[in-house]
C-alpha positions as CSV (number, residue, x, y, z in Angstrom):
1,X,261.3,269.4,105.5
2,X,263.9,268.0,103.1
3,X,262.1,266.4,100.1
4,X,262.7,262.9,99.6
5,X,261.9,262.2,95.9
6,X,262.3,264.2,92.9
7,X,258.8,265.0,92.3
8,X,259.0,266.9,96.2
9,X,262.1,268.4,95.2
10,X,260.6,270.0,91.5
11,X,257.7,270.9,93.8
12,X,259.5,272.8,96.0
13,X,262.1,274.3,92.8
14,X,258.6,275.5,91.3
15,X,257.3,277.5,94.4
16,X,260.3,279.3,94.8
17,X,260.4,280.3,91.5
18,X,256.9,281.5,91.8
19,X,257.0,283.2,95.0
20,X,260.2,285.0,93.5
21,X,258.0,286.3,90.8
22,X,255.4,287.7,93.3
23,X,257.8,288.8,95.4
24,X,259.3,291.4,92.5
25,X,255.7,292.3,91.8
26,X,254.9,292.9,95.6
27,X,258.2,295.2,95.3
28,X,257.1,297.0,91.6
29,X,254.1,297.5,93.2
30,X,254.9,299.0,96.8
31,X,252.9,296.4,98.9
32,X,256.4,294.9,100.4
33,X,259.6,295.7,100.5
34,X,262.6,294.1,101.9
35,X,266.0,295.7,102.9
36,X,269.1,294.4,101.2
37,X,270.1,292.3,103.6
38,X,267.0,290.4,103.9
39,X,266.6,289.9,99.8
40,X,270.0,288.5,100.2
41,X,269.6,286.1,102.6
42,X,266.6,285.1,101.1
43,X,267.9,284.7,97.5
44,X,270.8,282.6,99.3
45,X,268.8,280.2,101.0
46,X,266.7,280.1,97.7
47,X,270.0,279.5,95.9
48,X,271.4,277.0,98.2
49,X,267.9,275.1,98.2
50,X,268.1,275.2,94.2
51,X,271.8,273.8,94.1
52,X,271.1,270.9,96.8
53,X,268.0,269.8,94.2
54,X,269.9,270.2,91.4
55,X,272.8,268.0,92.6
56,X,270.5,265.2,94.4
57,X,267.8,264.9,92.3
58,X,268.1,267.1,88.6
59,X,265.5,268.6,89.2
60,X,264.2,271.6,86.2
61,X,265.7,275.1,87.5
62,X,263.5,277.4,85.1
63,X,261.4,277.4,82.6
64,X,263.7,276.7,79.5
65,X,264.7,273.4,81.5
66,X,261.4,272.4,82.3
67,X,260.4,272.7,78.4
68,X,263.5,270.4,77.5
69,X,263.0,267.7,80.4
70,X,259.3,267.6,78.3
71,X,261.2,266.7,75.3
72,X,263.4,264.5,77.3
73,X,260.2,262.5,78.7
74,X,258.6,261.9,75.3
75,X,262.5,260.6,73.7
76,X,262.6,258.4,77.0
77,X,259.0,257.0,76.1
78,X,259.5,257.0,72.3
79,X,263.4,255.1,73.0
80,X,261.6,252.5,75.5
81,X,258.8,251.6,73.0
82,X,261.8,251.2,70.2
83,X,263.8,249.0,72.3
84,X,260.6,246.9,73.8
85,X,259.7,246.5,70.0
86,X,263.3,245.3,69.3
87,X,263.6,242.8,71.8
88,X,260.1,241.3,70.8
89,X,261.1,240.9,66.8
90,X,264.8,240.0,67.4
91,X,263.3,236.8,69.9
92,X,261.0,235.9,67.0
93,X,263.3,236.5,64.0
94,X,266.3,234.0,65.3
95,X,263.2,231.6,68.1
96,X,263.5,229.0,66.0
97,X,267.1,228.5,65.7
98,X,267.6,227.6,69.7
99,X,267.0,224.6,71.4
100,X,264.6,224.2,73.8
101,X,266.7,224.6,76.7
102,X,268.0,227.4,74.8
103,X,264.8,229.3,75.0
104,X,263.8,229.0,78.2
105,X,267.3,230.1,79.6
106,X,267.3,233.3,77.0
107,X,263.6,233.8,78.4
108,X,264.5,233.7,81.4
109,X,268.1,235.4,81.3
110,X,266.2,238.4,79.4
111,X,263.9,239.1,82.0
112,X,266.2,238.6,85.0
113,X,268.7,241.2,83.0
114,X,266.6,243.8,82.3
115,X,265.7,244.0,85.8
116,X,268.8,243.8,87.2
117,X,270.1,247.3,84.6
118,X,266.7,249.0,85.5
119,X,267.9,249.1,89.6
120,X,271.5,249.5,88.5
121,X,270.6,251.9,86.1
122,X,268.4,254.1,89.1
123,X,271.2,254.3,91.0
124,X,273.3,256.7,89.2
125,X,269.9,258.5,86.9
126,X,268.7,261.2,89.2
127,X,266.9,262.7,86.7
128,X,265.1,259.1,86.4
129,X,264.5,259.0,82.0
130,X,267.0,256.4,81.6
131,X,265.8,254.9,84.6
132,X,262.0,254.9,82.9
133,X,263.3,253.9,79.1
134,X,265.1,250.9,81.2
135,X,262.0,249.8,83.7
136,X,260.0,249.8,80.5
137,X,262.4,246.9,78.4
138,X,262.4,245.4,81.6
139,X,258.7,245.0,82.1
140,X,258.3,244.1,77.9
141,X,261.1,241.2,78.5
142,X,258.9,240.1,81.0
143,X,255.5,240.2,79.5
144,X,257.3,238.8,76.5
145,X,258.7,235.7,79.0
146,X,255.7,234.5,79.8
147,X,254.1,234.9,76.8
148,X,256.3,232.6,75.1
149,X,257.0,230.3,78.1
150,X,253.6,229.7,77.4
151,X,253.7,228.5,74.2
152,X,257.2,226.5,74.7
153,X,255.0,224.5,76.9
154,X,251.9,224.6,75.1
155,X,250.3,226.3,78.6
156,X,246.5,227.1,78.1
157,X,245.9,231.4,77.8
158,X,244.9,232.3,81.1
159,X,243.9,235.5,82.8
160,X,246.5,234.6,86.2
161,X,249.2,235.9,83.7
162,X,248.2,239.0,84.3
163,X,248.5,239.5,88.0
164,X,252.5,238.8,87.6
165,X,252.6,241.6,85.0
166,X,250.7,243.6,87.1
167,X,252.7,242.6,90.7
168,X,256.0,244.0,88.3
169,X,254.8,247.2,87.0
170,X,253.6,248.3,90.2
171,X,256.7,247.5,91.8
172,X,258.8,249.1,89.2
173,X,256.1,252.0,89.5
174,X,256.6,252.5,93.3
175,X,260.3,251.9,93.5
176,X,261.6,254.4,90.2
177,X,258.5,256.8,90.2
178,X,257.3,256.3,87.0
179,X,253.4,257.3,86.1
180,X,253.4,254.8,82.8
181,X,254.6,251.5,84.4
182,X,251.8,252.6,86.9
183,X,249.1,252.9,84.6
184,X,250.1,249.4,83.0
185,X,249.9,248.1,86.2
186,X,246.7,249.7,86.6
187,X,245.5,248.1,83.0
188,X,246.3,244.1,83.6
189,X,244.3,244.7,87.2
190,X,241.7,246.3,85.2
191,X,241.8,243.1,82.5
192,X,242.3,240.8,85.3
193,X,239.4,241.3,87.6
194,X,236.9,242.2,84.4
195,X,238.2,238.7,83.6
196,X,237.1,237.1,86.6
197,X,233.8,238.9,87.1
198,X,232.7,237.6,84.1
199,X,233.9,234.5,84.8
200,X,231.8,234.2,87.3
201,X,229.3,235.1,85.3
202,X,229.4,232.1,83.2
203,X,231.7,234.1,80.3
204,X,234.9,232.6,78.8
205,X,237.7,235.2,80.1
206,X,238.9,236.8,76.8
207,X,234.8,237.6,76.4
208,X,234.3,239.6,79.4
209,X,234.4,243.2,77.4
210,X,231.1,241.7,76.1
211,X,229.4,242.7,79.5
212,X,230.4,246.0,80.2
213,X,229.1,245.8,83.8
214,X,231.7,243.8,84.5
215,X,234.3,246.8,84.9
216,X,232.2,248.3,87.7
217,X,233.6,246.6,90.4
218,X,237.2,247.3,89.6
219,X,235.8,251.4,88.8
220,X,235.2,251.3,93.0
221,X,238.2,249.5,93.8
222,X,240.6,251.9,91.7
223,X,238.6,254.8,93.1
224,X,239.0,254.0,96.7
225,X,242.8,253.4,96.8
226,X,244.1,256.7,96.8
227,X,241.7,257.4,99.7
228,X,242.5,254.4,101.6
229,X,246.3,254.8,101.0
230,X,248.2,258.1,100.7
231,X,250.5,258.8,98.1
232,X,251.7,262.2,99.3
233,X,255.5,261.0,98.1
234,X,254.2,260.2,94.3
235,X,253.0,262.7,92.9
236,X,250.5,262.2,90.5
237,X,249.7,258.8,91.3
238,X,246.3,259.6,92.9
239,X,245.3,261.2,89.8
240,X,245.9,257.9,87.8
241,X,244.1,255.9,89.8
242,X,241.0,258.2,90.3
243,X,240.7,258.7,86.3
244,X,241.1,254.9,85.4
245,X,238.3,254.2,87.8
246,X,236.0,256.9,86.6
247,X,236.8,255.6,83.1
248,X,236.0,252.2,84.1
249,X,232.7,253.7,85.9
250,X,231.4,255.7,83.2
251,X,232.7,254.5,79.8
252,X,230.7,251.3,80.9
253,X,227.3,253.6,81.6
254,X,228.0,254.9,78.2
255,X,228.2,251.7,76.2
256,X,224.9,250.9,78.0
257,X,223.1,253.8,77.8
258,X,223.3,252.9,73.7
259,X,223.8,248.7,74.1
260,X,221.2,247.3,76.2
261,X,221.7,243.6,75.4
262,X,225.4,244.3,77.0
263,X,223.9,243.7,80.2
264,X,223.3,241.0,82.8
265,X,219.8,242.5,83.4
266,X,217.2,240.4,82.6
267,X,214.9,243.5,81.3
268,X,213.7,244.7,78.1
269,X,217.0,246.7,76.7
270,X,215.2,249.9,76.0
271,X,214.6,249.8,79.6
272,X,218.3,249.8,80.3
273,X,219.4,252.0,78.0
274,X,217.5,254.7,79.5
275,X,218.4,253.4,83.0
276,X,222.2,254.0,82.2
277,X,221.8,256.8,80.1
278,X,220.2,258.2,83.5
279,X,222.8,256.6,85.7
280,X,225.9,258.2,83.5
281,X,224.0,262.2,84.3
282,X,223.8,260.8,87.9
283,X,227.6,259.7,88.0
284,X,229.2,262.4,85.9
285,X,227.5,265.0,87.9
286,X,228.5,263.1,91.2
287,X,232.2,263.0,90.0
288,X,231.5,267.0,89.5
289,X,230.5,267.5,92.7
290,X,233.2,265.1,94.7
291,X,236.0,266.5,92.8
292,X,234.8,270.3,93.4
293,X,234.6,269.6,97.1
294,X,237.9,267.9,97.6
295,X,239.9,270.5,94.7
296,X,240.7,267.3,92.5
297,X,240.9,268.6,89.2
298,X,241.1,265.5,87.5
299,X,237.8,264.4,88.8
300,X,236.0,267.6,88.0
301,X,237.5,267.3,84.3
302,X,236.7,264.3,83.5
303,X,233.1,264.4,85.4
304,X,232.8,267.0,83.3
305,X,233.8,265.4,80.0
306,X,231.2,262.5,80.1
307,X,228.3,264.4,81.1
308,X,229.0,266.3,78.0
309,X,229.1,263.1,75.8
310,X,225.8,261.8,77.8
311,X,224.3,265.0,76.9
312,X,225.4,265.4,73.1
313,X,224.5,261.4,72.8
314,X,221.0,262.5,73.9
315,X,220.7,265.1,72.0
316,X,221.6,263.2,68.8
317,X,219.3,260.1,69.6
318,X,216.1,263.0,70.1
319,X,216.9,265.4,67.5
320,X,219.3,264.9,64.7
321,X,216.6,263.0,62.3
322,X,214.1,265.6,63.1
323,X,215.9,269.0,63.0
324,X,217.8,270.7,60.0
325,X,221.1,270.6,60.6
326,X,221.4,273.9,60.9
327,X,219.3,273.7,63.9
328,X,220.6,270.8,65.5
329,X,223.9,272.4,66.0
330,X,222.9,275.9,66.3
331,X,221.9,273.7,69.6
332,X,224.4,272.0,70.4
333,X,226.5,275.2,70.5
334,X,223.8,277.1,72.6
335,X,224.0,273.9,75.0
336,X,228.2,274.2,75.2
337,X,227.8,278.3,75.9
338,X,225.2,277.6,78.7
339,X,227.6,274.9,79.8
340,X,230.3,277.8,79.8
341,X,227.9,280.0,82.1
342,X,227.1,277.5,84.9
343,X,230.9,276.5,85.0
344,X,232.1,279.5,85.3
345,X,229.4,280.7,88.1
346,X,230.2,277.5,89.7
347,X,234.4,278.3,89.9
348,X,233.2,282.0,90.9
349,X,230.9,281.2,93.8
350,X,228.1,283.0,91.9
351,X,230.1,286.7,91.9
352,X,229.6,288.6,89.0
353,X,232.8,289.6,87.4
């Protein structure tokens, strides 16, 4: 099957590479050999494969390209953050010199131009960097347009601004491939239905951080999606949605295993700092065990992270005033090797090496 995106095509680039290396160790060793004809036909249609990539989608041929396009990435990020920050202090140095009308058609021209280079600019990028530095000025110009739409018009702050900066950044997300516009995406939905939780809850909108539970029901939401849609043709995409929900799951836990008057529950906050402290172990260890089952990497790392925290928080609240230092980390580093044991039992199946 021909890949359809570039992240399919690097995919595809990387196994052949690594099947060639096996295959020359299968050879060096004697386990497999193939007659000349067949290594030739089978480095051709490797070649061929490699070439067609290359021209459709620039994809990273070896390893010296792959450590460039890294480089590449982080001057892509680094220019879009320059020129976002441009835009934003050239509007405010010369604002006050336009009229009115002035402003709003700037705003609005701004926006509508940035948008329009970002899909004329994907076009002709196949290796999609300019592509990302452009999508990210265009999403700034328009963060930046309502933001000062609403103060042209003296429009009272509201949370709703953020589902149109959300609505762009997933579209520019989906349509150019890009992780970070994703993620930002990911952030105002976060904001936005934290917002409206504690709305609900009788809290002002710019207040709802104040009641960490409030991030729970977005945590399920974020976790579920990649389950309920596939995203077999963005790669990574998944994995950004099932770490901001398990960040929005447990950093919450943690806040309130330590912060008891955080919460909506009408009990005595020692009560509920030792019920979160329990329910972080509970849902770390879950996250561990979900991500084992179905390989995700992602959840198993960061499962793994925060019941680390939960347990070093513990073991600071029960021992650090009482033990010599010396003691207390001679501890803590007895706790991280027996860590290290169960792990690595645990990726072994119990065999013993």
């Amino acid at each position: 099957m021909n890949p359809s995106t570039r992240s399919e095509a690097q995919q595809r680039a990387d196994d052949i590479r690594v099947f060639r290396a096996e295959l020359a160790r299968l050879d060096a060793e004697g386990v497999l050999h193939l007659s000349s004809e067949q290594q030739q036909a089978v480095a051709a249609h490797h070649d061929g494969l490699l070439a067609s990539f290359a021209a459709a989608f620039d994809i990273d041929r070896d390893i010296k390209a792959r450590q460039l396009s890294l480089g590449m990435r982080v001057a892509s990020f680094l220019g879009a953050l320059a020129l976002a920050a441009s835009v934003f202090f050239l509007f405010y140095q010369f604002w006050g010199h336009f009229a009115e009308t002035a402003q709003v058609a700037i705003l609005v021209g701004a926006a509508l131009g940035s948008l329009g280079l970002t899909v004329g600019i994907q076009g002709r990028d196949p290796s999609g960097y300019f592509t990302k530095l452009a999508a990210l000025v265009a999403f700034a110009c328009f963060v930046l347009n309502l933001v000062m739409l609403g103060q042209i018009f003296n429009i009272t702050p509201t949370d709703k601004a953020l589902l149109p900066w959300a609505a762009l950044a997933f579209l520019l997300a989906y349509t150019c491939d890009l992780r970070l516009l994703l993620a930002a995406g990911i952030c105002c939905v976060i904001a936005y239905i934290s917002a409206r939780v504690g709305e609900w809850g009788g809290l002002y909108w710019l207040d709802a951080g104040k009641r960490p539970e409030n991030y729970f029901p977005v945590a399920a939401l974020l976790f579920a999606t990649p389950m309920l849609i596939p995203h077999r043709r963005f790669a990574g995409f998944d994995v950004i949605y099932r770490v901001f929900g398990l960040l929005c799951l447990l950093v919450p836990m943690l806040v309130l295993g330590h912060w008891g008057n955080g919460s909506y529950l009408d009990l005595d906050p020692d009560l509920i700092e030792g019920g979160y402290q329990v329910a972080g172990f509970v849902a770390s260890g879950l996250a561990i065990w979900f991500g084992a089952r179905r390989s995700w990497n992602d959840t198993v790392n960061t499962g793994i992270t925060f019941f680390v925290i939960f347990l070093y928080t513990k073991f600071y609240d029960w021992w650090w005033v009482i033990m010599p230092k010396w003691l207390f980390f001679l501890v803590v580093g007895l706790s991280a090797i027996l860590i290290l044991v169960v792990l690595r039992r645990l990726r072994g199946g119990g065999a013993r090496p």
